[in-house]
N, CA, C and O of each residue as an XYZ file, in Angstrom:
288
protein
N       0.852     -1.172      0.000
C       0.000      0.000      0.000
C       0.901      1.239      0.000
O       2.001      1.288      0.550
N       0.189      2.446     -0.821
C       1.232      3.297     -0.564
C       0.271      4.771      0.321
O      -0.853      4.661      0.810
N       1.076      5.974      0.303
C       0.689      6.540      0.973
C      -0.708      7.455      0.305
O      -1.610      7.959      0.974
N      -0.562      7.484     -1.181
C      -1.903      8.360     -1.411
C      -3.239      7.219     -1.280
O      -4.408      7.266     -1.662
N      -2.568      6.373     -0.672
C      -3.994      5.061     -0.452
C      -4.589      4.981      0.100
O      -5.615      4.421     -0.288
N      -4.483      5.693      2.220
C      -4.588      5.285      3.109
C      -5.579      6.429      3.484
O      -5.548      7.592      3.081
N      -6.428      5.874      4.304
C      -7.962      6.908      4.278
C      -7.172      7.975      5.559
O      -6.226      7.906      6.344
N      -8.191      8.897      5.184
C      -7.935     10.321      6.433
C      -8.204      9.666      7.556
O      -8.997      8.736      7.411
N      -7.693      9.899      8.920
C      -7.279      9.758     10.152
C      -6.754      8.583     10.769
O      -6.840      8.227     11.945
N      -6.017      7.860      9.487
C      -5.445      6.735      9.646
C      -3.839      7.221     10.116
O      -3.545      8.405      9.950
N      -3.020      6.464     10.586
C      -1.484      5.859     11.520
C      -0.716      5.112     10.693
O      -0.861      3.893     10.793
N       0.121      5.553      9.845
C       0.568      4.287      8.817
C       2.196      4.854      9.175
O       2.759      5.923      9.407
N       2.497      3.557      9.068
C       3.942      3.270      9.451
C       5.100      3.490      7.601
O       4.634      3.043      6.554
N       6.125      4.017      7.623
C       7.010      3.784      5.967
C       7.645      2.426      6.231
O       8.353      2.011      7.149
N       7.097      1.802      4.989
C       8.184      0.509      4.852
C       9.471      0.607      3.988
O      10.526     -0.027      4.026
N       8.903      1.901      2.974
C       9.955      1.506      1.536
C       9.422      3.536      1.012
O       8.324      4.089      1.077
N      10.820      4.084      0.533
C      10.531      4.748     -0.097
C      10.978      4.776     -1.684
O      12.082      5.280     -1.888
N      10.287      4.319     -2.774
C      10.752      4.055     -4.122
C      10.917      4.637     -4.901
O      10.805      4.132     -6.018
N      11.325      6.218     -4.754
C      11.702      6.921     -5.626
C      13.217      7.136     -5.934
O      14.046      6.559     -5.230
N      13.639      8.011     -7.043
C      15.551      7.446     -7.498
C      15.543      9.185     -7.026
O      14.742     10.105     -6.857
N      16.923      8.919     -6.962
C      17.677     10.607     -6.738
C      17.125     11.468     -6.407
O      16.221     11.269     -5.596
N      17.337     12.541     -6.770
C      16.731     14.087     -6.214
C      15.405     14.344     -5.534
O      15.165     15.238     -4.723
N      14.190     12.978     -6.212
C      13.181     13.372     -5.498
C      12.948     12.301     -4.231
O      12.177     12.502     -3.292
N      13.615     11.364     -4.379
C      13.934     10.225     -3.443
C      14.821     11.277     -1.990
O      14.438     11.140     -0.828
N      15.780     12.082     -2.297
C      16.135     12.345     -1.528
C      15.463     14.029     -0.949
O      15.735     14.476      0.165
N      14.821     14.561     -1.685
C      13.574     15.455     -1.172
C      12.477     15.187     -0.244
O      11.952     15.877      0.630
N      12.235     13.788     -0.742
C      11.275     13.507      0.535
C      11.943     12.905      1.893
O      11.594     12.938      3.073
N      12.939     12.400      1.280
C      13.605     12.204      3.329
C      14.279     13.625      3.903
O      14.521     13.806      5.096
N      14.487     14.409      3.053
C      14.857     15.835      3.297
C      13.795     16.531      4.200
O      14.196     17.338      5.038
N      12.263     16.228      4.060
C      11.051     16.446      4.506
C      10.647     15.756      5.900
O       9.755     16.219      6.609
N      11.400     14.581      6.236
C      11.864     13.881      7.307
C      10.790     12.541      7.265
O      10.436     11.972      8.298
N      10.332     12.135      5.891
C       9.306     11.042      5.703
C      11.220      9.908      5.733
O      12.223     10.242      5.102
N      11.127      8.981      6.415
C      12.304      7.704      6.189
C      11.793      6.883      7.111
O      11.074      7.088      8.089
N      12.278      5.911      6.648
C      11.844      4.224      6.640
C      11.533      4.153      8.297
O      12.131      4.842      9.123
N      10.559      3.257      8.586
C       9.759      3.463      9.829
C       9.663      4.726     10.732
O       9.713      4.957     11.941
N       9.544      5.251      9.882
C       8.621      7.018     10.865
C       7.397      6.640     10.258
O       7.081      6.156      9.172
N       6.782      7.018     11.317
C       4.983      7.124     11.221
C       4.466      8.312     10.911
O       4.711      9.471     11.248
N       3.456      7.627      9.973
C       2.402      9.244      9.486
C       1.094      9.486      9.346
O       0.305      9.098      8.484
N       0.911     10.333     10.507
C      -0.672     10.331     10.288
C      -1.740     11.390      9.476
O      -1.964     12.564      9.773
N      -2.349     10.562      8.310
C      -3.513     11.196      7.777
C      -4.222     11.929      7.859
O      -5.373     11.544      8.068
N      -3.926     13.611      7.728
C      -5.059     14.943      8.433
C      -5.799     14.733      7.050
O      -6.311     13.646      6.783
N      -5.825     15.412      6.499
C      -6.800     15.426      5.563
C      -6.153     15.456      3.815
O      -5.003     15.769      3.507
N      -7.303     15.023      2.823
C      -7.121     15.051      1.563
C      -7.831     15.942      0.565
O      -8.969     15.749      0.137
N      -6.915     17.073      0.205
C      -7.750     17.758     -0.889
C      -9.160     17.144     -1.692
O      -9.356     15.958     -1.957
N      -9.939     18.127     -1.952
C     -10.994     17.636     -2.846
C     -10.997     16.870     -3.861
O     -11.971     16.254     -4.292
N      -9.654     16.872     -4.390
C      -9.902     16.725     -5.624
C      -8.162     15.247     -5.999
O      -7.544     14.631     -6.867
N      -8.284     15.541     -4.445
C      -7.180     14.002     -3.974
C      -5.561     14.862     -3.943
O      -4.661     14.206     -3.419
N      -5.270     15.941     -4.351
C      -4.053     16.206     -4.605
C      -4.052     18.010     -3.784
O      -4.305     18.971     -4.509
N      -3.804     18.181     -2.565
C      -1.912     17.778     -2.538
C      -2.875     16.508     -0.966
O      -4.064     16.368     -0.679
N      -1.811     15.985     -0.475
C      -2.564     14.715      0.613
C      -1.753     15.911      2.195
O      -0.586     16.302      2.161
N      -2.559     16.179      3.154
C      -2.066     17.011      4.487
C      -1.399     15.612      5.426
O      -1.786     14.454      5.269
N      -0.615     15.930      6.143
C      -0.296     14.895      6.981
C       1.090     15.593      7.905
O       2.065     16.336      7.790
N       0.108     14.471      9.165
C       1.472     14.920     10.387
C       2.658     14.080     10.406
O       2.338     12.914     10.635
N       4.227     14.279     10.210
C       4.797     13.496     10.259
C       6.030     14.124     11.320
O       6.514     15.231     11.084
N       6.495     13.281     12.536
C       7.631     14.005     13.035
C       7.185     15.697     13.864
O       8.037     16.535     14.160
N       5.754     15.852     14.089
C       5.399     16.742     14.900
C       5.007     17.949     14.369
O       4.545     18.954     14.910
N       5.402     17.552     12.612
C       4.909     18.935     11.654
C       4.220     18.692     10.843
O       4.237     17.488     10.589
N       3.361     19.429     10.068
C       2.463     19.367      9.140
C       3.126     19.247      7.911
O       4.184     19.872      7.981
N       3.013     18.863      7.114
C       3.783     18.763      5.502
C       2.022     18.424      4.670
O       0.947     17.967      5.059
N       2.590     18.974      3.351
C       1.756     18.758      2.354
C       2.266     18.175      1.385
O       2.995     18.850      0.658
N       2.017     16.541      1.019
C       2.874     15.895      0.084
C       1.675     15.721     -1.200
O       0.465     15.541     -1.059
N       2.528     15.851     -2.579
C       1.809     15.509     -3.602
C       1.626     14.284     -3.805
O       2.325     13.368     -3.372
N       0.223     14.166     -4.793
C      -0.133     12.699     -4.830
C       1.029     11.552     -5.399
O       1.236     10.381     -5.080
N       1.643     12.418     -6.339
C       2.827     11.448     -6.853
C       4.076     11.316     -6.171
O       4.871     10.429     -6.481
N       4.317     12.204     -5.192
C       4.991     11.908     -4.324
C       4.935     10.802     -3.598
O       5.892     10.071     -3.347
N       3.089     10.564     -3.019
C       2.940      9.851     -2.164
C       2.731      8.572     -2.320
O       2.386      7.761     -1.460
N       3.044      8.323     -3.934
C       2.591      7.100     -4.300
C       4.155      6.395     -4.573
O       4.319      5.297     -5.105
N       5.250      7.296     -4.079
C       6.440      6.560     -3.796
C       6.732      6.375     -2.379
O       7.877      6.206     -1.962
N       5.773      6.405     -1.698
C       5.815      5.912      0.166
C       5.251      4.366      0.031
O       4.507      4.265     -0.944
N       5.333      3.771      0.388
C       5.344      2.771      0.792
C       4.819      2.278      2.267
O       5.641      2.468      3.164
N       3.717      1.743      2.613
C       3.230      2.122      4.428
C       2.722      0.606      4.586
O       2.413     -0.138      3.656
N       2.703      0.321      5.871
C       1.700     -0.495      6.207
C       0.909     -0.027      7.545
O      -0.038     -0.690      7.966
């Protein structure tokens, strides 16, 4: 499962992040890495950008971003 999958006010754990270079390393720059937990605030109308608490801050990740998270 990845992360633009997981319904609003869900707890999902990173297993895998599968993106290559620059944007692979943008999102751990953002502090999303392999078992940090993230929880589901809310999802734009229209599914894109996805809100979420990760690490005590709010971030706004894009859908294609989030479909290189990896969660269970």
């Amino acid at each position: 499962m990845t992360l633009n999958e997981v319904n609003v006010g869900s707890t999902v754990k990173v297993t895998k992040l599968t993106g290559e270079g620059p944007v692979k390393r943008r999102i751990m720059d953002m502090g999303i890495t392999k078992g940090v937990e993230i929880y589901v605030r809310k999802v734009a109308p229209l599914g894109d950008p996805v809100e979420v608490n990760v690490r005590g801050y709010e971030l706004s990740v894009r859908k294609a971003d989030a479909k290189m998270i990896e969660v269970e």
